[in-house]
C-alpha atoms as an extended CHARMM CRD file, in Angstrom:
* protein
*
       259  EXT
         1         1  UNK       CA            136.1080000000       49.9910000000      133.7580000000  PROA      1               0.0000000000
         2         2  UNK       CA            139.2720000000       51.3450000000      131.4240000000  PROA      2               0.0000000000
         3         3  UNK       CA            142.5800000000       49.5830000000      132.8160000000  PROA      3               0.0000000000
         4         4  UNK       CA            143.8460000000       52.7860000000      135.7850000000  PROA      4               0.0000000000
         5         5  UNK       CA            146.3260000000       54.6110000000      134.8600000000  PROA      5               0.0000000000
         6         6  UNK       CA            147.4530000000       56.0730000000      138.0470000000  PROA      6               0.0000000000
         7         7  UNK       CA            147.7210000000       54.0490000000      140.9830000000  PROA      7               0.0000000000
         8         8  UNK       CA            148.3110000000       55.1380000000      144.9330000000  PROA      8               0.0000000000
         9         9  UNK       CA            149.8580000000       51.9500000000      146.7970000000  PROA      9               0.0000000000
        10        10  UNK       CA            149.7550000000       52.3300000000      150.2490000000  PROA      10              0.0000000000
        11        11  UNK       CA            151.4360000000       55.2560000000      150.0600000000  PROA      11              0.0000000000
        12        12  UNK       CA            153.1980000000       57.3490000000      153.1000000000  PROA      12              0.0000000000
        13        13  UNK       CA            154.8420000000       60.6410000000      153.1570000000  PROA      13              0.0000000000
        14        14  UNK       CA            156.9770000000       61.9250000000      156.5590000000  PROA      14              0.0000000000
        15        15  UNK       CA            159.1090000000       65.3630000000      156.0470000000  PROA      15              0.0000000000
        16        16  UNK       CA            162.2140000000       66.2360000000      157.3660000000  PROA      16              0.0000000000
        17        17  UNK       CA            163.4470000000       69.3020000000      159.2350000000  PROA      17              0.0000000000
        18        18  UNK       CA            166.3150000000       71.2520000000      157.9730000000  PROA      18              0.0000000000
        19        19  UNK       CA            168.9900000000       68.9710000000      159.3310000000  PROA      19              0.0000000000
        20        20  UNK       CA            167.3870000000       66.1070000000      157.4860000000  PROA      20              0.0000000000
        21        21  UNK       CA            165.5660000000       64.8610000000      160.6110000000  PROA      21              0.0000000000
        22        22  UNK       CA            161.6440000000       63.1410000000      160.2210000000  PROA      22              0.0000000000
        23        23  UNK       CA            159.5020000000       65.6070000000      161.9720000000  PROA      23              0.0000000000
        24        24  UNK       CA            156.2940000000       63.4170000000      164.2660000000  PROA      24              0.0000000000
        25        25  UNK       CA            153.5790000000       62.5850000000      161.5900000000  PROA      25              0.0000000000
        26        26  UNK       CA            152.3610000000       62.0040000000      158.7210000000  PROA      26              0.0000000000
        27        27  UNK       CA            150.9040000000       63.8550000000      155.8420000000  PROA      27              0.0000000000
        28        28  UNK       CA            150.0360000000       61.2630000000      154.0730000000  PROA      28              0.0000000000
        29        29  UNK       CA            149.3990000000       57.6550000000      155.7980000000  PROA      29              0.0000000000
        30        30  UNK       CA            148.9520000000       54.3600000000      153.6550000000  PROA      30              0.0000000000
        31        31  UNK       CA            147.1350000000       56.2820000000      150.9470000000  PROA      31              0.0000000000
        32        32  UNK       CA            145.7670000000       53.7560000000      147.8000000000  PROA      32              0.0000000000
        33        33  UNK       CA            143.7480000000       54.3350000000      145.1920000000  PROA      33              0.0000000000
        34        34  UNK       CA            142.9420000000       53.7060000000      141.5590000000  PROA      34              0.0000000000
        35        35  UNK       CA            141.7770000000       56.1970000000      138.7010000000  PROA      35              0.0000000000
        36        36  UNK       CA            141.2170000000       54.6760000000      134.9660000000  PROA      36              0.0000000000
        37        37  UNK       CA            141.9930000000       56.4890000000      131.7560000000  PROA      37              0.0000000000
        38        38  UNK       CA            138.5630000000       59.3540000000      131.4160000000  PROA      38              0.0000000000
        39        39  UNK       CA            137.4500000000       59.7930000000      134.8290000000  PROA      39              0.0000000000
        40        40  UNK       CA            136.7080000000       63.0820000000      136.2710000000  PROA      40              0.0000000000
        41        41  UNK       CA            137.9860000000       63.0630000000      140.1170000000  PROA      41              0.0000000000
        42        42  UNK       CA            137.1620000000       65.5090000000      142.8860000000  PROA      42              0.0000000000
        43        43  UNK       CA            139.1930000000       65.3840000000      145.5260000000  PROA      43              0.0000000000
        44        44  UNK       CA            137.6360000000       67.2120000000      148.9460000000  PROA      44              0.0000000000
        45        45  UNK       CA            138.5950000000       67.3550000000      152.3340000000  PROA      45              0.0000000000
        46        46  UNK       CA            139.5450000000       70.0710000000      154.8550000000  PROA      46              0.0000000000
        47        47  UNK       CA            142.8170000000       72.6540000000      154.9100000000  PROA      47              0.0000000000
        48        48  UNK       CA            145.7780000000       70.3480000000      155.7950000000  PROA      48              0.0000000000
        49        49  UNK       CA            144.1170000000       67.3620000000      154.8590000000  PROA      49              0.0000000000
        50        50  UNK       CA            146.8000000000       66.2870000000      152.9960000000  PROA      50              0.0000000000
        51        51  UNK       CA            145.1380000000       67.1830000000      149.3290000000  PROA      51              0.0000000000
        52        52  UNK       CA            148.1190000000       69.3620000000      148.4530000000  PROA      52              0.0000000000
        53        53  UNK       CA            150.9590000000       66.7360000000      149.2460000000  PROA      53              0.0000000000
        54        54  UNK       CA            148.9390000000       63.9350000000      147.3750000000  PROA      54              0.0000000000
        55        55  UNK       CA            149.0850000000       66.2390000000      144.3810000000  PROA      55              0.0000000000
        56        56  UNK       CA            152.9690000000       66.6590000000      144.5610000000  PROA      56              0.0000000000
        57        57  UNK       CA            153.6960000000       63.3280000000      145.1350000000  PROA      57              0.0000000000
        58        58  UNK       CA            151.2470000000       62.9110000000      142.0900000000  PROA      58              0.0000000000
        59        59  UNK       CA            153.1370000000       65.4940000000      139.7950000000  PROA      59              0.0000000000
        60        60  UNK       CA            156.8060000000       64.0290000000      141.4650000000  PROA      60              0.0000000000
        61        61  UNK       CA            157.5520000000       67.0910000000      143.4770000000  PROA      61              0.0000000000
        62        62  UNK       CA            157.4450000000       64.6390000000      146.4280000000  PROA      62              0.0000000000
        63        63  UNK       CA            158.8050000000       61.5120000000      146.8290000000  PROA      63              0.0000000000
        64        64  UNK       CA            157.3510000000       58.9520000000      149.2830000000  PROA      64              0.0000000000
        65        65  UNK       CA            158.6360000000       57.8080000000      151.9710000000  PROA      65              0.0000000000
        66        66  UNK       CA            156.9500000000       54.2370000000      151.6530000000  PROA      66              0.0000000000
        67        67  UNK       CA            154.7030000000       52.9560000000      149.1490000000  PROA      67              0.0000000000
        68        68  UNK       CA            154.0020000000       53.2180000000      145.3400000000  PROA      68              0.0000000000
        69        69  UNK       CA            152.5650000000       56.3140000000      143.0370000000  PROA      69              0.0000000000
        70        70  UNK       CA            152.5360000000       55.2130000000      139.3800000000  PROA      70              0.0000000000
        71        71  UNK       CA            151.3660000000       56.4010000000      136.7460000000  PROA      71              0.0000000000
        72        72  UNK       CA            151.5280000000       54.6400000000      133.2740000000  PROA      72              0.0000000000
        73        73  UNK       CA            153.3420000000       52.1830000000      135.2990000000  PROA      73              0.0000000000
        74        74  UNK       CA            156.4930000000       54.9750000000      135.8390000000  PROA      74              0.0000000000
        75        75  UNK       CA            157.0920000000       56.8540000000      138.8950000000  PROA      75              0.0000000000
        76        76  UNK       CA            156.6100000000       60.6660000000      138.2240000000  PROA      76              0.0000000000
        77        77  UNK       CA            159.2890000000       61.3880000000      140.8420000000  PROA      77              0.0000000000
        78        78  UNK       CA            162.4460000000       59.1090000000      139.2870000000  PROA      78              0.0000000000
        79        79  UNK       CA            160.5340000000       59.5480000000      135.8390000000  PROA      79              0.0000000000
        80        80  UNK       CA            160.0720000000       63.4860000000      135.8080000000  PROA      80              0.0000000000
        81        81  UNK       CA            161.6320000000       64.4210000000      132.5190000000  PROA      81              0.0000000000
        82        82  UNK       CA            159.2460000000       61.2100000000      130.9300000000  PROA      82              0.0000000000
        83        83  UNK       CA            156.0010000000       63.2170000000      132.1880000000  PROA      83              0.0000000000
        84        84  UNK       CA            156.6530000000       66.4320000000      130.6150000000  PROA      84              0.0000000000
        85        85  UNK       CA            154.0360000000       67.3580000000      128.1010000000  PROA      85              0.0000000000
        86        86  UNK       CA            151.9670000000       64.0630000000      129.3160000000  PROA      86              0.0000000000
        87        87  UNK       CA            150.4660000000       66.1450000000      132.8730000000  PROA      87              0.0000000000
        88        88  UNK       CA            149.1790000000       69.3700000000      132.5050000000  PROA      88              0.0000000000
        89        89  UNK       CA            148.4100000000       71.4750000000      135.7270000000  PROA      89              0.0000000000
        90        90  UNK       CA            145.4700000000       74.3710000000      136.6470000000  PROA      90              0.0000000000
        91        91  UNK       CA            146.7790000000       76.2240000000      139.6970000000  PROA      91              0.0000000000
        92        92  UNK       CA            144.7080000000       78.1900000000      142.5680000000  PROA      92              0.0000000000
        93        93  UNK       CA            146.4090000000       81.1850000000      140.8620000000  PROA      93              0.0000000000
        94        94  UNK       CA            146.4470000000       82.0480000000      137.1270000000  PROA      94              0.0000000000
        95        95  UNK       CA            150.3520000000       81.8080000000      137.5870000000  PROA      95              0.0000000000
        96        96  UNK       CA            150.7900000000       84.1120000000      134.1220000000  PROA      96              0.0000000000
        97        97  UNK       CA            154.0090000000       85.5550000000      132.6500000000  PROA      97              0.0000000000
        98        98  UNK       CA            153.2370000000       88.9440000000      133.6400000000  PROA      98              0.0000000000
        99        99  UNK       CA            155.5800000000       90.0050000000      130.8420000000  PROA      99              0.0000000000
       100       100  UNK       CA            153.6090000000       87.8010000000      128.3480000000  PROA      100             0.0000000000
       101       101  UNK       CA            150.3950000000       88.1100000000      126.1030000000  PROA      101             0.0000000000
       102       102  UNK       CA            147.6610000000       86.0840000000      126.6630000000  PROA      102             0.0000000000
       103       103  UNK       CA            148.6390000000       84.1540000000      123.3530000000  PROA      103             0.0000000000
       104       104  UNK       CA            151.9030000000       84.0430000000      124.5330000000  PROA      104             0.0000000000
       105       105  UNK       CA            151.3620000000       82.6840000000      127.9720000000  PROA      105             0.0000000000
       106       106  UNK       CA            148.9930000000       79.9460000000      126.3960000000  PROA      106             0.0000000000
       107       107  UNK       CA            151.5390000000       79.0270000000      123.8810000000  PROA      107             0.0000000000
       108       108  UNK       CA            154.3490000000       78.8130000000      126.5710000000  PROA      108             0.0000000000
       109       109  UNK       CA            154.2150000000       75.1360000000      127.4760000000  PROA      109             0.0000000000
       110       110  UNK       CA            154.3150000000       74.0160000000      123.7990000000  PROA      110             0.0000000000
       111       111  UNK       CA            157.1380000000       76.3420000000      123.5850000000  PROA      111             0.0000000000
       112       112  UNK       CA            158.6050000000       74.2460000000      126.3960000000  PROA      112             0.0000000000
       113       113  UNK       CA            157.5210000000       71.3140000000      124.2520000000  PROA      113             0.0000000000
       114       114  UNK       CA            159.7900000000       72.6230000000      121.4360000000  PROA      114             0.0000000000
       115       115  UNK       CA            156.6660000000       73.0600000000      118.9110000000  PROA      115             0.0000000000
       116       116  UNK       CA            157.2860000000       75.8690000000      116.3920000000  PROA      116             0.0000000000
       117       117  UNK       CA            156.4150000000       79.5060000000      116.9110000000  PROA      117             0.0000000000
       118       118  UNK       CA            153.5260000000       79.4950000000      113.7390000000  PROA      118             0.0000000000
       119       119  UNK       CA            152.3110000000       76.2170000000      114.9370000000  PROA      119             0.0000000000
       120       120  UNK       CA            152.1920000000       77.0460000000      119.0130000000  PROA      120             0.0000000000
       121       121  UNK       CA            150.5710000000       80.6540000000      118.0050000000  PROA      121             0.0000000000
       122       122  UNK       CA            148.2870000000       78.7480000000      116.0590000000  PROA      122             0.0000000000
       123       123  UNK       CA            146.9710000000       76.2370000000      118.8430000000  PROA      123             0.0000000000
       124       124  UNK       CA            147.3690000000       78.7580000000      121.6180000000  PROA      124             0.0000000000
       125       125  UNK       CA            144.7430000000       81.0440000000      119.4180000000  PROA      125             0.0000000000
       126       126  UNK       CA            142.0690000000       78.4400000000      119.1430000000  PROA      126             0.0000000000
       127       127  UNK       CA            142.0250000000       77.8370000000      122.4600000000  PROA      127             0.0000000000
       128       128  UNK       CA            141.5690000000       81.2990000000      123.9190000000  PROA      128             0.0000000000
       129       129  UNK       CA            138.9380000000       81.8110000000      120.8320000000  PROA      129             0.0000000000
       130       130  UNK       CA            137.3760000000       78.3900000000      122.3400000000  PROA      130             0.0000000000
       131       131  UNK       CA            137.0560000000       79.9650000000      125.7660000000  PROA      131             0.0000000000
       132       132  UNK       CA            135.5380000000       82.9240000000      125.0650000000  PROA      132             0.0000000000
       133       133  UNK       CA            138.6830000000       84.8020000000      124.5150000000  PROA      133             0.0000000000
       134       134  UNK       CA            138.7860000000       86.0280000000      120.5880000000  PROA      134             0.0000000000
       135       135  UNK       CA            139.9820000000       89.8020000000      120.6470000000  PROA      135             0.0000000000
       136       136  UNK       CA            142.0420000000       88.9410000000      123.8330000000  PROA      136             0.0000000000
       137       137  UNK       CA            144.9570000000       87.6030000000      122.2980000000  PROA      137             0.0000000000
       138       138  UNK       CA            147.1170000000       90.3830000000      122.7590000000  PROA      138             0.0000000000
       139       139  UNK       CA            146.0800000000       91.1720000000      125.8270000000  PROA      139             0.0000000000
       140       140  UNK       CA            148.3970000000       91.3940000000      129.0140000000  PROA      140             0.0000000000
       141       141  UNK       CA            147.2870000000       90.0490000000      132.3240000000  PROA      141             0.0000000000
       142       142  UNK       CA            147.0160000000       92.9150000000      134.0990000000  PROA      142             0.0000000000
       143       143  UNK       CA            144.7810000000       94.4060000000      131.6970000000  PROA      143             0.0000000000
       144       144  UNK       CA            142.3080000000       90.9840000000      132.2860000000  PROA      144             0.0000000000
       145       145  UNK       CA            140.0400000000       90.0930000000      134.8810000000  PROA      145             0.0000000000
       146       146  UNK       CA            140.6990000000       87.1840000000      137.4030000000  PROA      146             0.0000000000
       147       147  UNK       CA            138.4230000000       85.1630000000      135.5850000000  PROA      147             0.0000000000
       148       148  UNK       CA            139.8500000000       85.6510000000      132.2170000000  PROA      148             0.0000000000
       149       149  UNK       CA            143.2410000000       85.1120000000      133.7730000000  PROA      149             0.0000000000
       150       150  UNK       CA            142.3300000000       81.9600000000      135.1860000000  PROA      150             0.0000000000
       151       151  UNK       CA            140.4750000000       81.1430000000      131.4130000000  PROA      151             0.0000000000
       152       152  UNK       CA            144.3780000000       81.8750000000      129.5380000000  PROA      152             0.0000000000
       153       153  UNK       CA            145.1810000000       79.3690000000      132.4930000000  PROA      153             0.0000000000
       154       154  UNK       CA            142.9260000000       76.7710000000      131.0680000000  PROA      154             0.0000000000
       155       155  UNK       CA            143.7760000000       77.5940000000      127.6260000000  PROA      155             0.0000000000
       156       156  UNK       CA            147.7760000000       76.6270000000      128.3710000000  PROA      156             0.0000000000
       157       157  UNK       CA            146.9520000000       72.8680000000      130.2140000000  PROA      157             0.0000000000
       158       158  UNK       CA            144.8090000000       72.3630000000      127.4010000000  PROA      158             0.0000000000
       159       159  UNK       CA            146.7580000000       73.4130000000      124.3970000000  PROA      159             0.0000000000
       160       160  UNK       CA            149.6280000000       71.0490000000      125.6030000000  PROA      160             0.0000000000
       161       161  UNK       CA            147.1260000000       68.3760000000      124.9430000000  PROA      161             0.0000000000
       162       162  UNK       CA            147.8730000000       66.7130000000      128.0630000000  PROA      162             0.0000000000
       163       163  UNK       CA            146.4600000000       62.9100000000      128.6680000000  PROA      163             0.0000000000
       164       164  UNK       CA            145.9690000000       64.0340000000      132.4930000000  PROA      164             0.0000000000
       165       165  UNK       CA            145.0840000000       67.1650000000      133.8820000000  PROA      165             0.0000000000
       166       166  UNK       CA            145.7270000000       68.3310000000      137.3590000000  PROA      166             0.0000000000
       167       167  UNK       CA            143.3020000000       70.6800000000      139.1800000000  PROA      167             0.0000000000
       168       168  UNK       CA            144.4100000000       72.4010000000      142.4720000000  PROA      168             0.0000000000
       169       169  UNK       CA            141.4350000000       74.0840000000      143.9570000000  PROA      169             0.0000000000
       170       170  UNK       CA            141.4480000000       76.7450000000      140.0760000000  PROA      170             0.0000000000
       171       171  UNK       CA            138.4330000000       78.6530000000      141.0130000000  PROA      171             0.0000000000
       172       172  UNK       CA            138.6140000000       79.2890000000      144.7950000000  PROA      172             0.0000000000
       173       173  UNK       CA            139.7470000000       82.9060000000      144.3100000000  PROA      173             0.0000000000
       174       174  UNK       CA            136.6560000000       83.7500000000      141.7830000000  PROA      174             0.0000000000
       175       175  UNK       CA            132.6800000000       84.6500000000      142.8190000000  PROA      175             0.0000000000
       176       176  UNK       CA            130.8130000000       82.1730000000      143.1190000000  PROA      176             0.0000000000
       177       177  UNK       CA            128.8210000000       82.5010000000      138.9710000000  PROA      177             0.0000000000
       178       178  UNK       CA            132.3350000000       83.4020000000      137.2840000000  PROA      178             0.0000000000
       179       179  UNK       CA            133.4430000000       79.8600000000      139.0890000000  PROA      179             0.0000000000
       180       180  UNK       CA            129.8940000000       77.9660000000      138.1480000000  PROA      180             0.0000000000
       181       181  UNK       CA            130.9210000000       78.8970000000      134.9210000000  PROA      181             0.0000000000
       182       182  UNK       CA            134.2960000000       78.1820000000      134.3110000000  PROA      182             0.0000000000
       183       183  UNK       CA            133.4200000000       74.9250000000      136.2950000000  PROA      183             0.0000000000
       184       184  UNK       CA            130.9670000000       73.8620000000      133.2800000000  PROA      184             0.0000000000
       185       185  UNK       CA            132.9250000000       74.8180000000      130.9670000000  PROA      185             0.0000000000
       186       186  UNK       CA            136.1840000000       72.7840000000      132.6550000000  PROA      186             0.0000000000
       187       187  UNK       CA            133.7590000000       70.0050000000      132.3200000000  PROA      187             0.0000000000
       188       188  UNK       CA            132.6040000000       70.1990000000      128.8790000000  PROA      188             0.0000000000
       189       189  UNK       CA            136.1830000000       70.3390000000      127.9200000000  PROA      189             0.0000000000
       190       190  UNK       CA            137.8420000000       67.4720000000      129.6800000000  PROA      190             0.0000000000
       191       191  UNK       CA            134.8640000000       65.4700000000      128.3290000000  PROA      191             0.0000000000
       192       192  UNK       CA            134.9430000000       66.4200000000      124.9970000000  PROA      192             0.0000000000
       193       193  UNK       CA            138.6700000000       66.0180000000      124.9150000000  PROA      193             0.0000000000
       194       194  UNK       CA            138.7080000000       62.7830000000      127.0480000000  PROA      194             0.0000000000
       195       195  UNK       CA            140.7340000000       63.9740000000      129.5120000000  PROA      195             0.0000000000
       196       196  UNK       CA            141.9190000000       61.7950000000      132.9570000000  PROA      196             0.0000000000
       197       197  UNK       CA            141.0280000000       64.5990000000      135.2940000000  PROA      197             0.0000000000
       198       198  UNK       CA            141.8800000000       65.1630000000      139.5970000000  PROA      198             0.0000000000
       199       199  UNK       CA            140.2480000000       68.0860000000      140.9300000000  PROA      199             0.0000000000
       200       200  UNK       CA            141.4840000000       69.4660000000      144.3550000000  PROA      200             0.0000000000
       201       201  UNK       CA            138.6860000000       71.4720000000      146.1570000000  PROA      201             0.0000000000
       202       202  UNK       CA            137.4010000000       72.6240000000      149.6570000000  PROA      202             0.0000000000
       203       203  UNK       CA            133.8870000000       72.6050000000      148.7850000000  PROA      203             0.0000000000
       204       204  UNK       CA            131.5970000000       69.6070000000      148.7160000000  PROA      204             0.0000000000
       205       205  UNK       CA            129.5070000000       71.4420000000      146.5550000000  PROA      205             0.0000000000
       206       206  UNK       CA            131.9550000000       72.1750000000      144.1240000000  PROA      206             0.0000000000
       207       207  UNK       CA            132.7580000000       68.5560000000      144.2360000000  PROA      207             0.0000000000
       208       208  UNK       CA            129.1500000000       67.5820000000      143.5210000000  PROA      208             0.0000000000
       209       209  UNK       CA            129.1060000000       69.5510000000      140.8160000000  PROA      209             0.0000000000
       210       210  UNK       CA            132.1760000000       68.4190000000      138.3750000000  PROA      210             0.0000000000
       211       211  UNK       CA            133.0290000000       64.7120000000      140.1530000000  PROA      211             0.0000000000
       212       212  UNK       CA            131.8190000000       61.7830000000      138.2150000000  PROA      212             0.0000000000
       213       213  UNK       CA            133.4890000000       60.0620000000      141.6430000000  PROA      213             0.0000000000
       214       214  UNK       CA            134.7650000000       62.0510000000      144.7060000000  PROA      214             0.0000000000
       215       215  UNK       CA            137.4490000000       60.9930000000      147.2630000000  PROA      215             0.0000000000
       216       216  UNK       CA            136.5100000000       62.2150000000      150.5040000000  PROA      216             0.0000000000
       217       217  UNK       CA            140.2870000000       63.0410000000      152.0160000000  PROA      217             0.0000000000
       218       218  UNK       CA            140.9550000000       63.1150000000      155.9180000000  PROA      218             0.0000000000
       219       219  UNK       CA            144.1650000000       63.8460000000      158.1790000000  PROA      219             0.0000000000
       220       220  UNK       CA            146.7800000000       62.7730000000      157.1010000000  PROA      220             0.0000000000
       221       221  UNK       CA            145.2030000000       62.0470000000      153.9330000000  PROA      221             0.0000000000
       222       222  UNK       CA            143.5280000000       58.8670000000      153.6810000000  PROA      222             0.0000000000
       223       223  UNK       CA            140.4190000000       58.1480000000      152.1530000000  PROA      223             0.0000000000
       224       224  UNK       CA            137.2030000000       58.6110000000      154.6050000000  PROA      224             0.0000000000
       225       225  UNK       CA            134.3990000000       58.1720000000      151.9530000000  PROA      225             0.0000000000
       226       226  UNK       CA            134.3660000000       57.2270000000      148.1590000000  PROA      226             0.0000000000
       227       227  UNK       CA            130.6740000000       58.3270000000      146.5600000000  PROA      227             0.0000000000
       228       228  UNK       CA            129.3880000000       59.0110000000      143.0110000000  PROA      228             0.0000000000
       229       229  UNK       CA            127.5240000000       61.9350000000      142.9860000000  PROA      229             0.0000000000
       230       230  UNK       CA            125.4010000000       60.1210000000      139.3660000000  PROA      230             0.0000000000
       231       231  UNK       CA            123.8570000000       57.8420000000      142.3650000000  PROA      231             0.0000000000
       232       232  UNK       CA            122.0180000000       60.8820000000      144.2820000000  PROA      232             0.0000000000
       233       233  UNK       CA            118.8610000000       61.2310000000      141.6980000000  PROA      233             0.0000000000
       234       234  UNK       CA            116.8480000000       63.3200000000      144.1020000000  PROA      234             0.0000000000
       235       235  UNK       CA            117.2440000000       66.4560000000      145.9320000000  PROA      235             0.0000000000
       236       236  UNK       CA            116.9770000000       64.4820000000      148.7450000000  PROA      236             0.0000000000
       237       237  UNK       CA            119.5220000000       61.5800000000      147.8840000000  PROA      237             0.0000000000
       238       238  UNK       CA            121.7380000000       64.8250000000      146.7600000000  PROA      238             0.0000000000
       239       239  UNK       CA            121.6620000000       66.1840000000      150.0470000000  PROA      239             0.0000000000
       240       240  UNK       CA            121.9570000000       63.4620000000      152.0410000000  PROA      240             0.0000000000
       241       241  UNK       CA            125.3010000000       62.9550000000      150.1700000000  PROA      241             0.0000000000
       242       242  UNK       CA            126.5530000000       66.3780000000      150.8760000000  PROA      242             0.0000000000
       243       243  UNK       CA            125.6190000000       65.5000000000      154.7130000000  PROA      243             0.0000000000
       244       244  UNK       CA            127.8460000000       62.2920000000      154.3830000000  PROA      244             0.0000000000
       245       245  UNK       CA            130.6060000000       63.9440000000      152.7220000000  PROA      245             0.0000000000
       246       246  UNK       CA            130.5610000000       66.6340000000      155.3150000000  PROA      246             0.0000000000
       247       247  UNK       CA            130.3960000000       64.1620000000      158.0890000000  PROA      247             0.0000000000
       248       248  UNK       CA            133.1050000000       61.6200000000      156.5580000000  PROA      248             0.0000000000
       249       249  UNK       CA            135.4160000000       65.2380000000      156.2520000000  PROA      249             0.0000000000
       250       250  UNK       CA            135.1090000000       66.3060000000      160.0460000000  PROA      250             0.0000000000
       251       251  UNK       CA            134.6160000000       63.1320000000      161.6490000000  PROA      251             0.0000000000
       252       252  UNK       CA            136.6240000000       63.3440000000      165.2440000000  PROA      252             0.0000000000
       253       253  UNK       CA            136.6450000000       66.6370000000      164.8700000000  PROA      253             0.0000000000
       254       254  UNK       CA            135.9410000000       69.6250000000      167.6100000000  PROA      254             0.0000000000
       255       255  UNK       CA            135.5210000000       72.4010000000      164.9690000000  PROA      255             0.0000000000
       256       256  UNK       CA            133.2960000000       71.1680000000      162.0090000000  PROA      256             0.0000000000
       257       257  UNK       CA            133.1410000000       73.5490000000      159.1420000000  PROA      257             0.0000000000
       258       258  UNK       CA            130.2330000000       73.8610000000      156.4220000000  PROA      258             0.0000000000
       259       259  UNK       CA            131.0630000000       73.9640000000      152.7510000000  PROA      259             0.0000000000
């Protein structure tokens, strides 16, 4: 395996009330793991898990309260400024400029990056034209579909040319084929590209489909289950994975849910 480039070291994470005060818990308790330079992660577990505060502590919204997070041996939170351009993020929502073209929305982060109008333009419109979005340049989001919002959305983590990208849960809002195909296509993308890729989601089978390894997350976010969905070669193997992943994700828990 590739040397990991982001590392979880026992890491915890408490909040505070408004007065500055720890509130009881954690939501995130002695949390380690490794991910090397290519992989494709899929991160499941239930609502409140603690998927959401791994990500910020990942991106160095959070910082934690004990342990490590590094990645490329810095720590995003005390190192934020060093990351920009370096993580690129895919949000639940398409989180467009409603006041922006689709080229222009795409082309904001290199803008950001201080690349040059002719060049940015240039990138933003091969990506859209790469996702199926020639014609659509001038387009405003309201004027799109959710699915073609959420492909500009792709388009702008991409163009950045990002070493890692950061998926939280980017096709939950969508029906279930315009999300089976943006899902391939995410895929063919971060492999051609050779992306490092974490992928939040709520749905094992979601999981199953884009994870080349999937972290199994449980309250208050610790790692229940590891399993590569490559080692499930039947329809049988494949379903008794989704039973353990389902299992490991509601274990000691009165209200099981299906996904």
């Amino acid at each position: 395996m590739p040397e990991p480039i982001i590392r979880f070291e026992d890491v915890s994470k408490r909040f505070a009330d408004k007065d500055g005060r720890e509130l009881p818990g954690y939501a995130v308790q002695g949390l380690s793991f490794e991910i090397a330079a290519g992989e494709l992660i899929a991160v499941v577990g239930r609502t409140g898990c603690g998927k959401s505060t791994m990500f910020n502590l990942l991106t160095g919204l959070l910082e934690p309260t004990a342990g490590a997070v590094r990645v490329y041996g810095r720590d995003p939170f005390r190192d934020f400024d060093w990351f920009r351009g370096k993580v690129a993020v895919v949000f639940q929502s398409d989180r467009l400029l409603p006041w922006r073209s689709a080229v222009h929305n795409v082309a904001y982060g290199l803008e950001l990056n201080k690349v040059g109008e002719h060049e940015r333009l240039r990138i933003a419109c091969e990506w859209l034209e790469r996702l199926g979005l020639k014609g659509y340049e001038d387009t405003y989001p309201h004027a799109l579909s959710g699915g073609m919002r959420q492909r500009v959305s792709i388009a702008r983590a991409f163009a950045v040319n990002a070493e890692i990208l950061l998926c939280d849960e980017p096709f939950s809002s969508l029906d279930e084929l315009t999300g089976a195909k943006l899902r391939a296509e995410f895929v063919r993308l971060v492999r051609e590209n050779r992306k490092t890729s974490i992928f939040i989601t709520h749905s094992i089978d979601e999981a199953l489909a884009l994870g080349e390894r999937i972290l199994v997350f449980r309250p208050p976010a610790y790692i229940a289950l590891q399993v590569r969905p490559s080692e499930a070669a039947t329809d049988a193997e494949r379903a008794a994975m989704k039973d353990a992943i389902l299992a490991a994700m509601t274990a000691g828990s009165a209200d099981p849910v299906a996904a």
